[in-house]
N, C-alpha and C positions, 0 to 999 in steps of 0.2 A: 504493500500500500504506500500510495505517495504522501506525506507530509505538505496538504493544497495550501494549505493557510502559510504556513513555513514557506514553499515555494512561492507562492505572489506576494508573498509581502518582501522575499530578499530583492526583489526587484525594483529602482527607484525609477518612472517613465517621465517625461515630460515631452512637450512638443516646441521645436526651438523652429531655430531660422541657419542651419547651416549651409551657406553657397555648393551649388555645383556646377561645373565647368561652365554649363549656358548661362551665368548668373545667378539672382537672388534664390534662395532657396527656403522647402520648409524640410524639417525633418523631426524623426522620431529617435528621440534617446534612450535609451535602457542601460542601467548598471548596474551591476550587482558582483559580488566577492564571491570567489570558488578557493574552496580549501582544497588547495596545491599549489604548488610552487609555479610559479610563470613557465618556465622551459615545459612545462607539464603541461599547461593552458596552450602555450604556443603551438604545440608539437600535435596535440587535438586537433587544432584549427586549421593547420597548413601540412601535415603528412595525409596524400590522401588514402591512405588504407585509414588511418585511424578516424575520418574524416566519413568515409564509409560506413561506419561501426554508429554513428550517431545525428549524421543528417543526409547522408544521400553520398550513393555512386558518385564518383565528379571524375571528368575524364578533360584533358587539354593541356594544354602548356603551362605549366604552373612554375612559372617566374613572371617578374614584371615584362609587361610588355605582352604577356601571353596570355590567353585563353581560358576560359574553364567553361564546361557543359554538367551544372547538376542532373541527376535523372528526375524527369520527371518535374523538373523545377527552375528558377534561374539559370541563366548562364551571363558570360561579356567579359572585360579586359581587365588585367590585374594592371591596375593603376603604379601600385607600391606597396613593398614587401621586405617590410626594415625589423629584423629580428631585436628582440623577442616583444620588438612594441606596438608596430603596427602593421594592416593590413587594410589595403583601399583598392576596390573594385567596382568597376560599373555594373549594374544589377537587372538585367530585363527579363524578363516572362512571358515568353509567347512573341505575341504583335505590340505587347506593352510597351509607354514612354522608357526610354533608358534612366535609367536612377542611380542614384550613388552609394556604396556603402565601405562607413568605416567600423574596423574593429580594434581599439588603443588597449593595450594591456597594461598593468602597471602593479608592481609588487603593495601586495596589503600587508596586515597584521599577521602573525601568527603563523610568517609563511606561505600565507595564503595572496591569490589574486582578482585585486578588481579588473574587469570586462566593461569597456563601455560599450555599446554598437550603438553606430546609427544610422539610421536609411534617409537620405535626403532626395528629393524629387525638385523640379521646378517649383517656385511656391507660385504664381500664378497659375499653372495651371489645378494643383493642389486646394489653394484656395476656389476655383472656379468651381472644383469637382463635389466641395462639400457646400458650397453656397447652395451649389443645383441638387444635388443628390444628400444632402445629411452627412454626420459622421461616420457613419458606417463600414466606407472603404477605410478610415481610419484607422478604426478600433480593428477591422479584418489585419491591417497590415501588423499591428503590432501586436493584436493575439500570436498571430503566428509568429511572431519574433520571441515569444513568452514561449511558446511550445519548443521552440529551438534553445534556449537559454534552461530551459526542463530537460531536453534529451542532452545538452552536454554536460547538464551537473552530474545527473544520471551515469552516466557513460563515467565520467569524471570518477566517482564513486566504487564502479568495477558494478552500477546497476544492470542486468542486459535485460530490456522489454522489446515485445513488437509495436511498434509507433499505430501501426497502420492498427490493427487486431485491440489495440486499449483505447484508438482514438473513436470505438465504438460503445463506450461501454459508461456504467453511471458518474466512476471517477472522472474521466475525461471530462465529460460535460458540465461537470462540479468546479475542474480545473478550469476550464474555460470561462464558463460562467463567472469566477470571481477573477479571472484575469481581462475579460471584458469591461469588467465594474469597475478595477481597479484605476483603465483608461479612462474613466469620467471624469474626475479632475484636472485631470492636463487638458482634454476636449473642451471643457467648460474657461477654461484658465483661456484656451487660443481663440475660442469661437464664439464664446459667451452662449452655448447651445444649450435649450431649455431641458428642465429634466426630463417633462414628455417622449421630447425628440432623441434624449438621448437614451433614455428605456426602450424605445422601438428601437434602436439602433443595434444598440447591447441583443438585444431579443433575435434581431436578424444575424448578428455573426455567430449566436452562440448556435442559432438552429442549423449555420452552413460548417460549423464545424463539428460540431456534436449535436446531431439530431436528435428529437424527442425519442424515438423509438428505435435509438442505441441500446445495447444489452448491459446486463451486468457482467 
């Protein structure tokens, strides 16, 4: 069993304005501490057999200047790749706008290492997409940044689950559910979005990731 409350609360999210290459930007930050040592966090993130074990296949040229193809998920260009502290790639999905994403490491207490990530897109178009549509693509983006910060703690820990096979089931949708809510205040903090709007919001990412009639 996973520790849900334990895991969305080690997580601090906010919604900033960090630039990407087309200019002004908006983006999603997440950080949170994992107990192990940085070399340990780095080596997760950029070996890809190990890389494999806790978010996805990834096949491509993996140095700067090269490639990566997740399965099944993002692909696009490794920006920079500066051991053991950071990692910046462009981020696209399909036919999706190209996006940016950094990952900074940085030695914590006890050993242990803070993670920041953060996904940055154009903020105009970002801003245009929630004026017209709600927060909702939102809270989708950064749920699933929460489920990827869950499977490397996991992984981290020597946990092995199937992602797919638990992302059916009552805890997932439990996990979801409070990592949804937990985006309310940074949504509300950018967009000033009423609680109505932002309940239907929450209600629609938690049903496209964890359906009502997931199993136990």
């Amino acid at each position: 069993m996973i520790d849900i409350l334990h895991q969305v609360n080690a997580v601090h999210r906010e919604i900033g304005d960090q630039a990407v290459a087309t200019g002004a930007g908006r983006s999603l930050l997440l950080r949170r501490t994992y107990d192990a040592p940085i070399e340990d966090v780095w080596s997760a993130c950029t070996n890809p057999d190990r890389i494999g074990r806790w978010l996805a296949p990834i096949e491509g040229e993996l140095r700067p200047g090269g490639t990566f193809q997740l399965k099944d998920n993002a692909g696009g260009e490794i920006l920079r790749c500066e051991k053991p502290h950071l990692i910046k790639v462009t981020w696209v999905l399909g036919e999706g706008m190209p996006t940016e994403v950094d990952v900074r490491l940085a030695p914590g207490g006890d050993g242990g290492t803070v993670l920041e990530l953060e996904h940055a897109a154009p903020a105009e178009i970002v801003d245009g997409m929630v004026g017209t549509h709600g927060p909702g693509v939102t809270i989708g983006i950064g749920c699933g940044w929460d489920l990827t910060l869950l499977g490397l703690d996991l992984f981290l820990r020597g946990i092995t689950y199937d992602s797919a096979a638990w992302g059916t089931t009552a805890e997932a949708r439990e996990f979801v559910t409070a990592a949804c809510h937990a985006w309310g205040p940074a949504v509300q903090a950018a967009w000033g979005t009423g609680d109505d709007d932002l309940a239907a919001a929450v209600a629609f990412v938690v049903q496209q990731y964890a359906p009502a009639n997931g199993s136990d």
